[in-house]
C-alpha positions as CSV (number, residue, x, y, z in Angstrom):
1,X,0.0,0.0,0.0
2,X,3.0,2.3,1.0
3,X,4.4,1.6,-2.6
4,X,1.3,2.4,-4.4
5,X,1.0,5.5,-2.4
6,X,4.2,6.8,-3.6
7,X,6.0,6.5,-0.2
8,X,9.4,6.8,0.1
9,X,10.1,5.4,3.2
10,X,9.1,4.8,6.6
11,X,9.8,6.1,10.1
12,X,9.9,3.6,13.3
13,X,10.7,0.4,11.7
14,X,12.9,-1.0,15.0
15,X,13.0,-4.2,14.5
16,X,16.2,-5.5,12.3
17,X,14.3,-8.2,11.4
18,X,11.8,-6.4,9.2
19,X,14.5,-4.4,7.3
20,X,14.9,-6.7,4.3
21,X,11.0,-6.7,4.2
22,X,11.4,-2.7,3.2
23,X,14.3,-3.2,1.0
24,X,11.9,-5.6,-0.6
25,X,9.7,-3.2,-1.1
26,X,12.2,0.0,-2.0
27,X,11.6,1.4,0.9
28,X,13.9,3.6,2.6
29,X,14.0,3.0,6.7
30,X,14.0,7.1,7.5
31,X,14.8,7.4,11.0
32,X,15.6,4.4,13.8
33,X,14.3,5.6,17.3
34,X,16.2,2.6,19.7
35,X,13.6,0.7,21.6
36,X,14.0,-0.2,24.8
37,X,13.9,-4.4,24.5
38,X,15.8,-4.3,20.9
39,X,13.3,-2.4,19.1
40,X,10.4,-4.8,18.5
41,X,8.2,-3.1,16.1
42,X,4.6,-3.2,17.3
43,X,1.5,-1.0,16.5
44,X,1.9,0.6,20.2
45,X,4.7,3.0,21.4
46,X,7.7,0.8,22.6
47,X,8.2,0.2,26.2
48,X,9.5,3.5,27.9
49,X,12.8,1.9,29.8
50,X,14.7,2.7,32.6
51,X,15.1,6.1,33.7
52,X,17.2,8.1,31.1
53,X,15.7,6.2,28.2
54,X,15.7,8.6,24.8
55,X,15.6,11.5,27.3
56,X,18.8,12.9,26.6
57,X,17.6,16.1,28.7
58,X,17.8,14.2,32.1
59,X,20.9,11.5,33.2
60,X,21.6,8.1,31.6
61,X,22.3,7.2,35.0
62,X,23.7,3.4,34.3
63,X,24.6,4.2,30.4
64,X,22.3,2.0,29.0
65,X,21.0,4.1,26.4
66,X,23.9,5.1,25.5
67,X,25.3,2.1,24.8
68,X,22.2,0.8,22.9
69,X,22.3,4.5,20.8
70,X,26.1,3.3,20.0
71,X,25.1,-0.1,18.7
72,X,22.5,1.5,16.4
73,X,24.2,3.6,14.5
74,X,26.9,1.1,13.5
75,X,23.6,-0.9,12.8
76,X,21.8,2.4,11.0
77,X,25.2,2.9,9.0
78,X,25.2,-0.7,8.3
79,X,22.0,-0.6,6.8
80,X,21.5,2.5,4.7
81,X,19.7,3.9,7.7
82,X,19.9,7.6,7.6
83,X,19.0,9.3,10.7
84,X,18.5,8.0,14.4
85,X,15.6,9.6,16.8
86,X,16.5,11.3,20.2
87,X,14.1,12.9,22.6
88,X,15.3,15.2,25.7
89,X,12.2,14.2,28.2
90,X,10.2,15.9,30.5
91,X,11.3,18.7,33.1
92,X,10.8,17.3,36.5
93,X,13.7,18.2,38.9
94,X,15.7,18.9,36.0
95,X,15.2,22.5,34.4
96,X,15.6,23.8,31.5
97,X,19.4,24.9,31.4
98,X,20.0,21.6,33.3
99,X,18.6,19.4,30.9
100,X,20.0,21.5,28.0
101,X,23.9,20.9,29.4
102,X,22.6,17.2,29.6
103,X,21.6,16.9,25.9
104,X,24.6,18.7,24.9
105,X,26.5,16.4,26.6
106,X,25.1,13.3,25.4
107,X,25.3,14.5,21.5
108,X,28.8,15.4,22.0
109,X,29.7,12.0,23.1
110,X,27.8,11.0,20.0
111,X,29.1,12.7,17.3
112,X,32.4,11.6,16.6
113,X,30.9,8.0,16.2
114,X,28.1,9.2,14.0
115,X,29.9,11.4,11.9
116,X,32.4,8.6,11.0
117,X,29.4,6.4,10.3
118,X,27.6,9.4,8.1
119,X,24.8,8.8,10.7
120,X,22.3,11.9,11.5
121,X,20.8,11.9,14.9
122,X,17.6,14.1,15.2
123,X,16.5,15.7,17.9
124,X,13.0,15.8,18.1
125,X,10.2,18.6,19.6
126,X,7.2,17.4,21.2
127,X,4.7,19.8,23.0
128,X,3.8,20.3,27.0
129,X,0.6,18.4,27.2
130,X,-1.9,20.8,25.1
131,X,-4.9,19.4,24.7
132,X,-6.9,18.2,22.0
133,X,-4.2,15.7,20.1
134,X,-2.8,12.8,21.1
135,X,-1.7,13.3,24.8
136,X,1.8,14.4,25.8
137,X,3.6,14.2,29.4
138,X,3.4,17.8,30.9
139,X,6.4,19.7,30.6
140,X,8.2,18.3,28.0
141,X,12.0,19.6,28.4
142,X,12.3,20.3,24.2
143,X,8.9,22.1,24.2
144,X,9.9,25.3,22.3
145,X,12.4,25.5,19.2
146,X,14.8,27.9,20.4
147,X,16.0,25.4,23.3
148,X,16.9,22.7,20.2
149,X,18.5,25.3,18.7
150,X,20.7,26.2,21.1
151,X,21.4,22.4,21.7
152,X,22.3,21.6,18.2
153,X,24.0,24.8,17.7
154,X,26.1,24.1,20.5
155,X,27.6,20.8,19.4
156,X,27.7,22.2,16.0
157,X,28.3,18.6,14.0
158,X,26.7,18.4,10.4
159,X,24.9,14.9,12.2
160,X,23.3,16.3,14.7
161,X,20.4,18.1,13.7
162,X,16.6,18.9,14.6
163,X,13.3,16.6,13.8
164,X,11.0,19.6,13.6
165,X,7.6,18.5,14.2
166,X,5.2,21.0,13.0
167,X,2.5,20.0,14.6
168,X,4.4,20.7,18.4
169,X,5.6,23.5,16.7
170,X,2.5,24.9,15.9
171,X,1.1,24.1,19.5
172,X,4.1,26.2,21.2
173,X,5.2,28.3,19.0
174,X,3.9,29.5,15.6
175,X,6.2,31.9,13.6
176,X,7.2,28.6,11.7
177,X,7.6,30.0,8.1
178,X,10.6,32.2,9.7
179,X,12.0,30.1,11.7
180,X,12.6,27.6,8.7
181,X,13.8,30.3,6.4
182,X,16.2,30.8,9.1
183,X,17.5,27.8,10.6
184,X,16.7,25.5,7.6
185,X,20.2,24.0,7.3
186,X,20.1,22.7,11.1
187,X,16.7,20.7,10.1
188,X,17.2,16.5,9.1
189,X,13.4,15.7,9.3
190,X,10.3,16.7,9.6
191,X,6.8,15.6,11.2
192,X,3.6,16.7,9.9
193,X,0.2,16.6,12.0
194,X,-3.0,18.7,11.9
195,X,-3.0,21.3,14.3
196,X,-5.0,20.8,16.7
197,X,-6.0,17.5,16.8
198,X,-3.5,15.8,14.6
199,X,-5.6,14.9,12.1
200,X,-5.5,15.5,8.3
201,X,-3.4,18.0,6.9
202,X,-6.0,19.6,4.7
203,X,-8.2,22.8,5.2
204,X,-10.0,21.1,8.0
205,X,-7.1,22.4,10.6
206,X,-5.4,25.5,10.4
207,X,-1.5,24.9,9.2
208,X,-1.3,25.7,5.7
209,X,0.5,22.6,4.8
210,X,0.7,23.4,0.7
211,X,2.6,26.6,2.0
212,X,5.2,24.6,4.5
213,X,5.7,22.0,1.8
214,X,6.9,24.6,-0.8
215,X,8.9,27.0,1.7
216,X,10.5,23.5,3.1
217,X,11.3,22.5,-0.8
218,X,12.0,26.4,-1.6
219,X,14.7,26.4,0.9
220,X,16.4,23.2,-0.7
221,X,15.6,20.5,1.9
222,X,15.7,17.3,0.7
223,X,15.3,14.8,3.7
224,X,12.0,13.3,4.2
225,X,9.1,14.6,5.4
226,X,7.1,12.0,7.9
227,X,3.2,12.1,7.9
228,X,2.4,11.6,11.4
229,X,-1.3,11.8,11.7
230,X,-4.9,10.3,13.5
231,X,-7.0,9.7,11.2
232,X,-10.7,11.5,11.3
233,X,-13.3,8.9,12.4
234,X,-15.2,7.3,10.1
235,X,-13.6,8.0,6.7
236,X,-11.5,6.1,4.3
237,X,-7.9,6.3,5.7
238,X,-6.6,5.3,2.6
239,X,-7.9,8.2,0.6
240,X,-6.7,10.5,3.7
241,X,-3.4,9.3,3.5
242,X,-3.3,9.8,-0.6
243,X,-4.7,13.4,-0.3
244,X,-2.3,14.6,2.6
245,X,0.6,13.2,0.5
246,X,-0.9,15.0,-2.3
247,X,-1.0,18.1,0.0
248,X,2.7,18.0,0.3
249,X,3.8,17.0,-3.1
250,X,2.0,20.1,-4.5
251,X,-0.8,18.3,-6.2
């Protein structure tokens, strides 16, 4: 169905064991996030793991993550794998300029091994439990763009770079036509997402995804752009999906 849709590739795909079944296909694996068990890939979200788990904001107290992350990006570089997923967590007793030296820390531990590799790792934004989408833990420590930007400034590697997803963007934010036109060379993937329920990205919500989609292609990106998305109830998911890649192919 991917195929038929003209999709490129696919994000999430943890399991190493159902790698060959998207070469198979011609399908591109976009961006590894490391599961906590050995990335089993399931419909659900993977099992959160010990403290520290993909929350690069707060500590790795025993390492484990990142030793796993280590492993997968010889794996991801092994494979034609382009870009590995990290999140920063939620702000608990760790603040803002806290978890910001944490994250720094962790990617600059990180990048030597993933530029060798030619591995990205993108850093991704997720919102501070707004309501109306899918739900989110309350004060998420990478709410807001400018505290990823700072981060990935900081460590200043060409693989390590932000996942901007729009649809937290939108949430906390807004402004994101400038910021892109700014910052657009510190972006290795995107997430897309009606705003504010995550649904379609059509004229139902109130991002103007034809716009993003020709600024982001404008600007000369060419990663991949994910479609991250709850479908409206009771309608043909198939045609949503065809018309929201038609949205962002210009058609």
């Amino acid at each position: 169905m991917a195929v038929s849709l003209g999709i490129q590739a696919l994000d999430f795909v943890s399991n190493p064991l159902d790698w060959p079944l998207l070469k198979k296909y011609g399908l591109v694996m976009s961006v590894l996030r490391v599961d906590y068990g050995g990335g089993i890939s399931t419909l659900a979200r993977a099992p959160a793991g010990p403290p520290g788990w993909n929350a690069i904001g707060t500590p790795d107290r025993d390492g484990l993550f990142e030793a796993a992350f280590r492993d997968r990006i010889d794996a991801a570089a092994a494979n034609g794998i382009p870009n590995i997923l990290v999140t920063c967590g939620a702000r608990g007793e760790v603040g803002y300029e806290a978890g910001k030296r944490n994250a720094i820390g962790f990617l600059e531990r990180l990048r030597a091994q993933a530029e060798q590799r030619g591995v990205t790792i993108v850093m991704e934004n997720i919102n501070s439990g707004h309501a109306g989408g899918p739900p989110e833990p309350p004060g998420s420590m990478f709410d807001h763009l400018p505290w990823g930007l700072d981060v990935v400034t900081q460590v200043n590697s060409p693989r390590v770079k932000l996942l901007v997803d729009l649809y937290h963007a939108q949430l906390m934010d807004g402004n994101i036509t400038n910021f892109l036109r700014k910052h657009i060379h510190l972006i290795g993937h995107f997430h897309t997402g009606g705003v504010p329920n995550r649904n379609e990205i059509d004229e139902t919500q109130e991002l103007n995804y034809r716009h993003l989609a020709r600024t982001i292609s404008d600007l000369g990106y060419r990663g991949f752009v994910s479609h991250e998305w709850t479908p409206s109830a009771a309608q043909d998911k198939v045609a949503l999906l065809r018309k929201c890649i038609g949205i962002i192919e210009g058609r």
